[in-house]
C-alpha positions as CSV (number, residue, x, y, z in Angstrom):
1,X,2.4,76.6,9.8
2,X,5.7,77.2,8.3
3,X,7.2,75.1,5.5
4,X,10.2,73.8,8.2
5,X,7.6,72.8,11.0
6,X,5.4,71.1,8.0
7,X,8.4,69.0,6.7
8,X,9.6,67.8,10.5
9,X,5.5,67.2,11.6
10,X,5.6,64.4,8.1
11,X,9.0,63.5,9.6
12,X,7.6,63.0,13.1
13,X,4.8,61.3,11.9
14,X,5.9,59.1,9.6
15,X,8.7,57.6,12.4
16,X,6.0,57.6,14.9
17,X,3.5,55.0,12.1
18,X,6.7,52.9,11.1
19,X,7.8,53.0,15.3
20,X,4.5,51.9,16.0
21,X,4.3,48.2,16.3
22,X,7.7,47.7,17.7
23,X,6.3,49.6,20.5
24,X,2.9,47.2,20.9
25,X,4.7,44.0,19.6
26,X,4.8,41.1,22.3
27,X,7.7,40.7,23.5
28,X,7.1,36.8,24.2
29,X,6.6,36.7,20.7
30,X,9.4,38.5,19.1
31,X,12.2,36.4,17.2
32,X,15.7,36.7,18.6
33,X,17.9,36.8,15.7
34,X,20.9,37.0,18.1
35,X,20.0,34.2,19.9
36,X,22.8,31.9,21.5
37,X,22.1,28.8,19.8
38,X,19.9,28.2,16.6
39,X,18.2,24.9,15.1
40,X,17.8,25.0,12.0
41,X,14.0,23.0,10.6
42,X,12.7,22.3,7.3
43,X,9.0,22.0,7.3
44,X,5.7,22.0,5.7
45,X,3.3,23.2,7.6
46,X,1.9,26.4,7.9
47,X,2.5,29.3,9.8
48,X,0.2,28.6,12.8
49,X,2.0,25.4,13.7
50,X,5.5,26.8,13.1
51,X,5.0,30.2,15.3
52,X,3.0,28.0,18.5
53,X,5.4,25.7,18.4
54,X,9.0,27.9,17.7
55,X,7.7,30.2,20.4
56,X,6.6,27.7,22.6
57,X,10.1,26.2,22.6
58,X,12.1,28.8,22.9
59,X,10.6,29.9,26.3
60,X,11.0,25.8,26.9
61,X,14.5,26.1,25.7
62,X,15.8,29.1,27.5
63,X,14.2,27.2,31.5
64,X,15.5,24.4,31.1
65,X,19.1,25.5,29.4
66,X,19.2,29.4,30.8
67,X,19.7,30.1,26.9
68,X,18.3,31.6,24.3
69,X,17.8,29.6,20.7
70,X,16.4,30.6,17.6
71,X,14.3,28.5,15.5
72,X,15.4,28.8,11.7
73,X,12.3,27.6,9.5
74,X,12.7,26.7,6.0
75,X,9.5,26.5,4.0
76,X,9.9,25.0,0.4
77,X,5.9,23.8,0.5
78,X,4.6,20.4,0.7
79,X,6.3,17.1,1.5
80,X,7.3,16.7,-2.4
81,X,9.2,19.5,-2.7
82,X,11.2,19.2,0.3
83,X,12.1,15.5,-0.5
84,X,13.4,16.8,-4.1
85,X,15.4,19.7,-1.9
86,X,16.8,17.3,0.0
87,X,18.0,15.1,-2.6
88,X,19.2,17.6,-4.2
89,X,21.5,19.1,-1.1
90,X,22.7,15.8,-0.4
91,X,23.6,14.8,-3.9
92,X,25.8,18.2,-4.4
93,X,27.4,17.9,-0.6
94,X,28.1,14.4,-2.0
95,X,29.5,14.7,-4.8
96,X,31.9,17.8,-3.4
97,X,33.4,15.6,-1.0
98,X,33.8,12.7,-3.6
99,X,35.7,15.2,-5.8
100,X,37.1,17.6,-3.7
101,X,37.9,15.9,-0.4
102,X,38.5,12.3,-1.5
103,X,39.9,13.1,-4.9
104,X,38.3,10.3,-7.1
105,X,36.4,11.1,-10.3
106,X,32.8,12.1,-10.2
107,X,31.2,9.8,-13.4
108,X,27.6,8.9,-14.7
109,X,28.4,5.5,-13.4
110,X,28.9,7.3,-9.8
111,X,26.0,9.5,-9.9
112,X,23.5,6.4,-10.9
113,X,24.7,4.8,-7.8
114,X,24.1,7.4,-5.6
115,X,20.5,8.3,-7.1
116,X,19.6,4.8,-6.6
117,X,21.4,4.1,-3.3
118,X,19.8,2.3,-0.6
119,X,20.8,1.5,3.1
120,X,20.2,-2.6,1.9
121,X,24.0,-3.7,1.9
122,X,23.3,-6.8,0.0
123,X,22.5,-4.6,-2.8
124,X,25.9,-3.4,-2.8
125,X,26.7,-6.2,-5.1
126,X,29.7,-4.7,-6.9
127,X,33.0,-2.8,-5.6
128,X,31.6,0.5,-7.3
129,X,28.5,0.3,-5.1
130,X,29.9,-1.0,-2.1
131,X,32.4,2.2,-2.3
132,X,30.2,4.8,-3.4
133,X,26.9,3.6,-0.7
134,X,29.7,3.1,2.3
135,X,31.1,6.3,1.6
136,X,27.9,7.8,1.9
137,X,26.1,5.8,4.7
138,X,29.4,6.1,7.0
139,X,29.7,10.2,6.8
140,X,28.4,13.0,8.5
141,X,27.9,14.8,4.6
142,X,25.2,17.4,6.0
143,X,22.7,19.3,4.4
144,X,23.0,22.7,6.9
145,X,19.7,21.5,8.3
146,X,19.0,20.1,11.5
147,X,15.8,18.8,11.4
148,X,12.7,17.2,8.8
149,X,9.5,17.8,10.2
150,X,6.0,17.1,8.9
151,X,5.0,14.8,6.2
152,X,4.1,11.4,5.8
153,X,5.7,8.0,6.9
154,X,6.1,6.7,3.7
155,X,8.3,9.7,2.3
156,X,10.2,9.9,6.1
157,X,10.8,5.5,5.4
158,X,12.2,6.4,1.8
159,X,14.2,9.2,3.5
160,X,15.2,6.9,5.9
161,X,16.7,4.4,3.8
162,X,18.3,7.0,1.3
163,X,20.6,8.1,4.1
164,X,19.0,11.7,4.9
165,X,17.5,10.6,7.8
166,X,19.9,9.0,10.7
167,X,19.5,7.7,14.4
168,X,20.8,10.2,16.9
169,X,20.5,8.3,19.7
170,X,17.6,9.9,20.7
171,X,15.7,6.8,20.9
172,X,17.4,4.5,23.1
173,X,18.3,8.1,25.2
174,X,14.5,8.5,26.5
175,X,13.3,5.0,27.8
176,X,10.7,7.4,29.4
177,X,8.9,8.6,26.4
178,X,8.8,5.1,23.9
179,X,6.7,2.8,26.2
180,X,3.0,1.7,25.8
181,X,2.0,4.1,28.6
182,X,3.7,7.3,26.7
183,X,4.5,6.9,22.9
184,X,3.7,3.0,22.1
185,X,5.1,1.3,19.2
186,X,2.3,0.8,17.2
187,X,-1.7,2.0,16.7
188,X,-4.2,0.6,14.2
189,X,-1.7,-1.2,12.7
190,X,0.9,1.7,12.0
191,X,4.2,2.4,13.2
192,X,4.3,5.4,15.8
193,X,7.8,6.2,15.4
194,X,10.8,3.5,13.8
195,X,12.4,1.2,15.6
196,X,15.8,2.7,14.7
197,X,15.2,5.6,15.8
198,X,15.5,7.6,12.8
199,X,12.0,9.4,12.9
200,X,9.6,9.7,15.4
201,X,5.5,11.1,15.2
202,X,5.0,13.9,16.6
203,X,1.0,13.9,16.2
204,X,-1.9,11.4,14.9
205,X,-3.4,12.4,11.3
206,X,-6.9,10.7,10.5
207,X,-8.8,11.4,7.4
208,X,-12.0,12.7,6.1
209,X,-14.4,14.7,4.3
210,X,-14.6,18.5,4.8
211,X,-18.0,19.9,3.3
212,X,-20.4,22.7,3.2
213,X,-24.0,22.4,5.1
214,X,-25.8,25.3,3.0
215,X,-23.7,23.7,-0.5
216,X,-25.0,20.5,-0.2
217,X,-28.2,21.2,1.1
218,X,-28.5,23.3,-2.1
219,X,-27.6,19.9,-4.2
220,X,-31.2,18.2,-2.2
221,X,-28.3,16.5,0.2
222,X,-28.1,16.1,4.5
223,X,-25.2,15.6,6.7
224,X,-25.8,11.5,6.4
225,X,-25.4,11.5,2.5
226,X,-22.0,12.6,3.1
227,X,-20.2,10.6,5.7
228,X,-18.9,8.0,3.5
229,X,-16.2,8.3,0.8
230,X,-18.5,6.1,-1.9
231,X,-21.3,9.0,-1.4
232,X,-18.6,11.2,-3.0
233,X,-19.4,9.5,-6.4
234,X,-22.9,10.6,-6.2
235,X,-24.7,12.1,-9.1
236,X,-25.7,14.9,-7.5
237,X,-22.1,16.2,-6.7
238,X,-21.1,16.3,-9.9
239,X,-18.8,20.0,-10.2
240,X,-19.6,20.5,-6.4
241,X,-16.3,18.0,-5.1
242,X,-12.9,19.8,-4.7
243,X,-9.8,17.5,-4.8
244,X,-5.8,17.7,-4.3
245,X,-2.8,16.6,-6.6
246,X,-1.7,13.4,-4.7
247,X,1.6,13.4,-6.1
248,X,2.0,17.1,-4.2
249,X,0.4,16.2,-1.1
250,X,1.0,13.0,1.4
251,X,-1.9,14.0,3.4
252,X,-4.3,13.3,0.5
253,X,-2.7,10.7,-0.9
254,X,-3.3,8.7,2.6
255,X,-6.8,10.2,1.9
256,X,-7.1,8.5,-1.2
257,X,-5.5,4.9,0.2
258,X,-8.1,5.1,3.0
259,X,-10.2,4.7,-0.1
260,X,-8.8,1.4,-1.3
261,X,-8.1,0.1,2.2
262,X,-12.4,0.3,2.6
263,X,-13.0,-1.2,-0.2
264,X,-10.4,-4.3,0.2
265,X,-12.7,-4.7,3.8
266,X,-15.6,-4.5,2.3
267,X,-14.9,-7.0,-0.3
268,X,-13.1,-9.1,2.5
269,X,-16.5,-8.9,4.3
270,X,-18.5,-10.5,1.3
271,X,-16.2,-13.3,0.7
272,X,-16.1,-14.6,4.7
273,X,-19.6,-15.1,4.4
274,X,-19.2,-17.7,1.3
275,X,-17.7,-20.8,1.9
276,X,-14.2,-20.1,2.0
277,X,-12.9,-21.0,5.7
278,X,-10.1,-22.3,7.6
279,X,-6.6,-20.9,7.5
280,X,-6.0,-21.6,3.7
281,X,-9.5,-20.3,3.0
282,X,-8.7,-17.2,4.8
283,X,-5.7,-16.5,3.1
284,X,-7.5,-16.9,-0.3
285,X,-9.8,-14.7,0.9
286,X,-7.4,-11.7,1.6
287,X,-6.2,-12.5,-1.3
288,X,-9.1,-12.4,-3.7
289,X,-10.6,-9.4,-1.3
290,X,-7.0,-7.3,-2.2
291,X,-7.6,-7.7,-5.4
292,X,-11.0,-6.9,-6.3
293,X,-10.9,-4.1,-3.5
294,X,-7.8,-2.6,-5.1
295,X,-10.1,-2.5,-8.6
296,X,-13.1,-1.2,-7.0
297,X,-10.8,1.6,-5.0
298,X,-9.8,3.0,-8.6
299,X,-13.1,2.6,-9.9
300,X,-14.5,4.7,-6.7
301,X,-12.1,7.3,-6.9
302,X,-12.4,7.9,-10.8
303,X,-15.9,8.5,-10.3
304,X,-14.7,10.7,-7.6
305,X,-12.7,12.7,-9.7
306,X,-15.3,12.9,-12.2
307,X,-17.5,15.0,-9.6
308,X,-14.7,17.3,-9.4
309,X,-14.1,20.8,-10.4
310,X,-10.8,20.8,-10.4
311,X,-7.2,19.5,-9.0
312,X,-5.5,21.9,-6.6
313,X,-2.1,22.1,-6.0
314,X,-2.6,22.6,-2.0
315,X,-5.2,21.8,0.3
316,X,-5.3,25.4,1.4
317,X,-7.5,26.4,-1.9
318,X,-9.5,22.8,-2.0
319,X,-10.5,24.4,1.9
320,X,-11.0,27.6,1.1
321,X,-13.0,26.3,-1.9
322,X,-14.9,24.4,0.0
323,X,-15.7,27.2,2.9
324,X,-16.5,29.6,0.4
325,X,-19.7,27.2,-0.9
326,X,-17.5,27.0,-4.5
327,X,-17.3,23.3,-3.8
328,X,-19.2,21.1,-1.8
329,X,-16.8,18.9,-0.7
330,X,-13.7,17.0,-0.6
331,X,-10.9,15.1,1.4
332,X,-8.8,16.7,4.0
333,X,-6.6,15.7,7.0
334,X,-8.6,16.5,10.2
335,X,-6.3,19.0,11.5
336,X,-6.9,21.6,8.5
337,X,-10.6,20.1,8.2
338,X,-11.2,21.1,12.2
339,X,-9.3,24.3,12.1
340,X,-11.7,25.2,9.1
341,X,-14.8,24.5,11.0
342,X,-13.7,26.7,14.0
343,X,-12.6,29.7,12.2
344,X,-16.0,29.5,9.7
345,X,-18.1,29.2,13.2
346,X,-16.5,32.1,14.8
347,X,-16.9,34.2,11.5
348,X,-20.4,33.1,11.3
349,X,-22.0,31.9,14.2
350,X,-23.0,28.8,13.5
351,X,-21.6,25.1,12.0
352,X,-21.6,25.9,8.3
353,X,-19.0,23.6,7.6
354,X,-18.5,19.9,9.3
355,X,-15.7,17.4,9.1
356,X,-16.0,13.8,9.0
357,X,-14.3,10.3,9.4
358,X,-15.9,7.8,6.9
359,X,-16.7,5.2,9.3
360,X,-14.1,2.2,9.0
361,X,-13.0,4.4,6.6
362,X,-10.4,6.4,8.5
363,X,-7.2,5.5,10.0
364,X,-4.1,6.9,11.8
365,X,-1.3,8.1,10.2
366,X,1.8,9.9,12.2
367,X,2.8,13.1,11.4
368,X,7.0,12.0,11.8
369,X,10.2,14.4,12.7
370,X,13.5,13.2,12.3
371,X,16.9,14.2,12.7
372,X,18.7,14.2,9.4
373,X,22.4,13.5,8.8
374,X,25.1,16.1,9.4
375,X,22.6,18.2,11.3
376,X,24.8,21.4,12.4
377,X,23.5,21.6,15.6
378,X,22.4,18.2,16.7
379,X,22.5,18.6,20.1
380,X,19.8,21.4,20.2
381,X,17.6,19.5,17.6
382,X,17.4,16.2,20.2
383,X,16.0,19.1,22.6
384,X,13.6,20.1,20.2
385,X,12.6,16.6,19.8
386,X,12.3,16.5,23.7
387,X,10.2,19.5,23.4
388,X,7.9,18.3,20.5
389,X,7.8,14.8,21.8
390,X,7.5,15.5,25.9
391,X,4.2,17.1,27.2
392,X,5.0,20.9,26.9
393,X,5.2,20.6,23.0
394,X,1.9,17.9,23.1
395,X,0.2,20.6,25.1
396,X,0.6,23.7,22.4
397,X,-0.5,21.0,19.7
398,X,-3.8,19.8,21.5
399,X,-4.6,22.6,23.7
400,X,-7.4,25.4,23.1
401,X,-5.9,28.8,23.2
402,X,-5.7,30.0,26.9
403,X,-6.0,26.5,28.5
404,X,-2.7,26.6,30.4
405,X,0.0,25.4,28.6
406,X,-1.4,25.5,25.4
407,X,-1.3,27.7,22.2
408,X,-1.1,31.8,23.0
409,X,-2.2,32.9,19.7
410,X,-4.4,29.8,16.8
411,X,-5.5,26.5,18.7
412,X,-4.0,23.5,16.1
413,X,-6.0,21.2,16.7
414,X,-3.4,17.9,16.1
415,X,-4.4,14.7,18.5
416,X,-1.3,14.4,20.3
417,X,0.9,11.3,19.8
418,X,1.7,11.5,24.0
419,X,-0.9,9.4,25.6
420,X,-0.4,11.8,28.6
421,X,-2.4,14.5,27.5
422,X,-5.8,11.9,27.0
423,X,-5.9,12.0,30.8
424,X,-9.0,12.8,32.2
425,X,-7.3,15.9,33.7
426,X,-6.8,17.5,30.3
427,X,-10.4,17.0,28.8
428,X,-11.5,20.7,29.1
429,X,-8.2,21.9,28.1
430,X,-8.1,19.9,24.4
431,X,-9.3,21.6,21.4
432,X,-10.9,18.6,19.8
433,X,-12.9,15.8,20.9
434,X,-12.0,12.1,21.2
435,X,-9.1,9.9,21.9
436,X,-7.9,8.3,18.9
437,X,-5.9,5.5,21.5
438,X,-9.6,4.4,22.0
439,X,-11.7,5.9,19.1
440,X,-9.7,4.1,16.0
441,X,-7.5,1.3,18.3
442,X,-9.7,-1.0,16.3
443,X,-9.6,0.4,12.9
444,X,-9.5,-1.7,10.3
445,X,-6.4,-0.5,8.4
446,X,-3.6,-2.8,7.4
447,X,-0.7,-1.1,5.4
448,X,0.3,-3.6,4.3
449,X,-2.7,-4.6,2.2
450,X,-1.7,-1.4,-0.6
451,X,2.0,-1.1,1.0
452,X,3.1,-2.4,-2.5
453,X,0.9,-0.4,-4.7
454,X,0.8,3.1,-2.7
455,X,3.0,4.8,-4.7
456,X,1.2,3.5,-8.4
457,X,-2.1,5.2,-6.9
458,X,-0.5,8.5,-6.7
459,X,0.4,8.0,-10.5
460,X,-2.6,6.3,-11.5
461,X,-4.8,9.1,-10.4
462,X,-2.4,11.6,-12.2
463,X,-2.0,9.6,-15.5
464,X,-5.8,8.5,-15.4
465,X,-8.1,10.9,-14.0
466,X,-6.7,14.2,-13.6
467,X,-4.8,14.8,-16.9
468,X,-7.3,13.6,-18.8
469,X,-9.7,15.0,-16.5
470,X,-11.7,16.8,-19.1
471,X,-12.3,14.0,-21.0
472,X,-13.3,11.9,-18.0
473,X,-16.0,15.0,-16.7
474,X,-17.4,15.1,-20.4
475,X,-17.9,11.4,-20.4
476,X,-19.6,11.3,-17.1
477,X,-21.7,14.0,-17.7
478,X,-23.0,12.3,-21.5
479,X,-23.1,8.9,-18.8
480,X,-25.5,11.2,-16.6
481,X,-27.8,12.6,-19.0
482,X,-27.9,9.1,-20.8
483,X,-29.9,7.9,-17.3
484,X,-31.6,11.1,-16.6
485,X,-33.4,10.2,-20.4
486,X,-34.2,6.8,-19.3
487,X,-30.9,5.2,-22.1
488,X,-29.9,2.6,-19.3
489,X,-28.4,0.3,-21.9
490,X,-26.1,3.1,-23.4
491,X,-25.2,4.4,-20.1
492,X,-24.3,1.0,-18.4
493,X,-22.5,0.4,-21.5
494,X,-20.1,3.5,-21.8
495,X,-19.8,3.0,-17.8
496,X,-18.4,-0.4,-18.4
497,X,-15.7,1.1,-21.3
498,X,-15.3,3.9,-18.7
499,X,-13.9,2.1,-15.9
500,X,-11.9,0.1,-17.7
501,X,-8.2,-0.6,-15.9
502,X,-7.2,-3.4,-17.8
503,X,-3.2,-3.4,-17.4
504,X,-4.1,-2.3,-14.0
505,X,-4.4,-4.9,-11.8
506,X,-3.0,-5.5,-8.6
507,X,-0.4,-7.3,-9.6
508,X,0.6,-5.5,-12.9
509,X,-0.1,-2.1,-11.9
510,X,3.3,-1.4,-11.0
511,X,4.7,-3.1,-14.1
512,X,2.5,-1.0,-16.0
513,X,4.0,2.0,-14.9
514,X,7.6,1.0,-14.1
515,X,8.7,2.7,-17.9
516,X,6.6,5.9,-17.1
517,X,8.6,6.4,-13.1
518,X,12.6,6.2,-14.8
519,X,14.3,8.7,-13.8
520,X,17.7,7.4,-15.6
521,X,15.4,7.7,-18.9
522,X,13.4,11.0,-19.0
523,X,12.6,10.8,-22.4
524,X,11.3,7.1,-22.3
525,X,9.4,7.9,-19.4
526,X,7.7,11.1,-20.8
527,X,6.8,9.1,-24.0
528,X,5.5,6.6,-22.1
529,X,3.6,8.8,-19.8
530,X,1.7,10.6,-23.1
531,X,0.9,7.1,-23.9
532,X,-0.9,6.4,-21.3
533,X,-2.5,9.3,-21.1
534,X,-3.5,9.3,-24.7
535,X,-5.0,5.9,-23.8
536,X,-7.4,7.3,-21.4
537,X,-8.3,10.4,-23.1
538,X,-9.6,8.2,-26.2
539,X,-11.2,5.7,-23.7
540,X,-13.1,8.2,-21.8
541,X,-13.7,10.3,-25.6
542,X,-15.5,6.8,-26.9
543,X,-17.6,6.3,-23.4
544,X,-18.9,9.7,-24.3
545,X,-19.9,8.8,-27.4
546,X,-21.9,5.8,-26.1
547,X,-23.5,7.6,-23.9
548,X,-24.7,10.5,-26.8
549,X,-25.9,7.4,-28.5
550,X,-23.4,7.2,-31.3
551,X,-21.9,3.9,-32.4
552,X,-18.4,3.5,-32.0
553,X,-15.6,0.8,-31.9
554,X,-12.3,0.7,-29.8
């Protein structure tokens, strides 16, 4: 073969490798760049849920328009780094138009406001504020992003009420879909979408425990000594738990509430069968049970974290972790945990991994989408919301792959927040099991039991237990091996200095931590922040040293 004929057979070959999958790619799945409209969605979740349902609404998009659209997905990560993306976006469009369009001077005084803005106009109790909030809260100041989507209620409420979020009128628009027979209000006690229309749930998240059958078995441990979240704390997990940053993830972080929430029950349990009774009793009661449950709930999910290996930044490595046998065990929204335990079973054959709802120790959370303000293209994110919202979107979520209507390529296995799609009809085309309308209608969750402290639990686990996380596993461990030698007095001693949260009580957690969360005074917070820290590194150091048998004061 001559050197000509060798150089164009490379040529020819190498076009022919690269042409290759443009010639087998699906043309239903292909992205059309050149589309005649775009919406434009920032989002969280991972690539399965944002190719089923971008794909699935485009075809959705171009029947029921005749046009083609193009879905724009922005991923920054989890939930915490879009909210700081959004503030910032908004804070810069802000202060552009304050300088640039309205003229005015653009001071410290003016960029405290608007960090602290709220949409409460009786907190615009000077002339500064009332100019400087109404300026914002009356514009269309836009981000170039049409749409939020995934997260949890509690960051789409704060987005709410900082102005990113804003009612479209898609609410009052589709009298069809908000009704108790198709999206109702409310479920085990949470909101399903706001009543202002400003963000709506698109699915139903519970919570539970993801673990391994062949780790735990290995640790001298069934299926039924790992169903609640207290067996977490047991002994014989210590190293085998995997857990998540809650300050990077709202998923876990509801994980970690349900926590508190079954404790404040449980406690509430034990206190209505003493004599307090009638409605002032009662009251006491909740009152007393809040309390003591919120204590418990820390104490619970120290020892928790003492068990654990480690603190991921995702729960993608806690779950891969975890299906690997590296970990036993940890928390986990069920849509991740199921999806696990359907790709492990294909891969292996059989049910290596499970996932669980602790019962009465699980609730429902909504996975919101919302609008947010100056969208670019508002009138093709409402008909995303349609999509999402209606039954062709709540079909791709719940379906099985090749049930008709459902996903083409990775089931998702998300309960649907339609009502519709629980018919009977639909039972053999869902991917999962259950009706959480029925299953958890009765759930004992009440938000607003830890509504007021939800935010000091993220920071109390990061200040407490995973900072000075070594400290606390080295303590445990001296606490563990204290028993195993048959010290009880030692051991029950250094538990006691352990789980000390003195300064953390219900009602002075958040006053506690008020210096360590200013964002006006870095510096003051950091210091603070070390302090507290400090504290618990020397508190678990000296429960170690208890343990080992060696006398010590604090």
């Amino acid at each position: 073969m001559s050197p000509t004929v060798k150089k164009f057979f490379l040529v020819f070959t190498l076009l022919a490798v690269s042409g290759l999958p443009f010639l087998l790619r699906d043309s239903s799945r292909a992205i059309n760049v050149h589309a005649a409209d775009t919406v434009v969605i920032l989002s969280g979740h991972n690539e399965n849920v944002r190719f089923e349902l971008g794909q699935g609404f485009q075809r959705w998009y171009k029947e029921k328009t005749g046009r083609t659209v193009f879905v724009d997905w922005r991923f920054l990560g989890g939930v915490v780094e879009i909210v700081r993306y959004l503030e910032s976006v908004y804070s810069a469009a802000f202060r552009y138009h304050w300088e640039h369009e309205l003229g005015l001077s653009w001071t410290s005084e003016v960029q405290q406001i608007f960090g602290q803005r709220t949409e409460d106009r009786s907190r615009w109790d000077t002339p500064l504020k009332k100019e400087v909030c109404g300026t914002f809260y009356d514009s269309k100041i836009s981000s170039a992003i049409d749409l939020f989507f995934g997260g949890g209620v509690s960051e789409f409420a704060i987005q709410a009420d900082r102005g990113a979020l804003v009612d479209c009128g898609f609410l009052g628009e589709h009298p069809e879909l908000f009704n108790g027979d198709v999206i109702p209000a409310f479920l085990a006690g949470e909101h399903l979408w706001d009543p202002n229309g400003r963000w709506f749930g698109q699915v139903l998240s519970t919570f539970g425990i993801l673990y391994n059958r062949e780790a735990i078995a290995a640790l001298g441990l069934r299926d039924e000594d790992i169903c609640q979240w207290w067996q977490l704390a047991d002994p014989k997990l210590f190293g085998a738990i995997a857990l998540v940053d809650p300050t990077k993830s709202s998923a876990v972080l509801k994980a970690y509430e349900m926590v508190v929430q079954q404790q404040i029950a449980l406690c509430l349990e034990e206190l209505q069968k003493q004599t307090l009774s009638g409605e002032h009793g009662k009251k006491t009661a909740e009152q007393l049970a809040i309390r003591e449950g919120w204590l418990r709930g820390l104490r619970l999910l120290q020892l928790i974290s003492a068990n654990t290996r480690y603190y991921a930044d995702t729960p993608t490595k806690m779950i891969l972790d975890i299906s690997s046998g590296n970990s036993a065990a940890g928390p986990i929204v069920d849509a991740m945990g199921n999806a696990q335990v359907d790709f492990d079973r294909q891969r292996c054959g059989w049910e290596r991994l499970a996932f669980v709802l602790p019962q009465n120790g699980s609730a429902i959370s909504p996975d919101p989408i919302g609008i947010l303000r100056g969208a670019p293209n508002e009138s093709v994110a409402k008909l995303f919301l349609e999509y999402v919202l209606g039954e062709s979107g709540q079909k791709v979520v719940a379906f099985a792959v090749g049930a008709p209507g459902g996903p083409v390529r990775n089931a998702l296995f998300r309960p649907p927040v339609n009502r519709k799609i629980y018919a009977a009809d639909y039972a053999s085309c869902r991917s999962f099991q259950g009706d959480p309308f029925q299953d958890l209608a009765a759930c004992d969750f009440h938000p607003e039991r830890t509504a007021s402290i939800y935010n000091a639990l993220k920071w109390t686990v990061k200040f407490a237990f995973m900072i000075p996380h070594r400290e606390l596993v080295e303590a445990w461990n001296a606490i563990l091996k204290a028993r195993e030698e048959g010290r009880t007095a030692a051991a029950e001693t250094a538990l006691e200095l352990l789980q000390d949260f003195s300064e953390f009580a219900f009602d002075e957690v958040n006053v506690t931590l008020a210096t360590m969360l200013r964002p006006d005074k870095p510096a003051l917070a950091l210091e603070a922040q070390r302090q507290l820290v400090r504290r618990f590194q020397k508190q678990y150091r000296e429960a170690r040293r208890i343990a080992e048998g060696h006398h010590t004061s604090i």
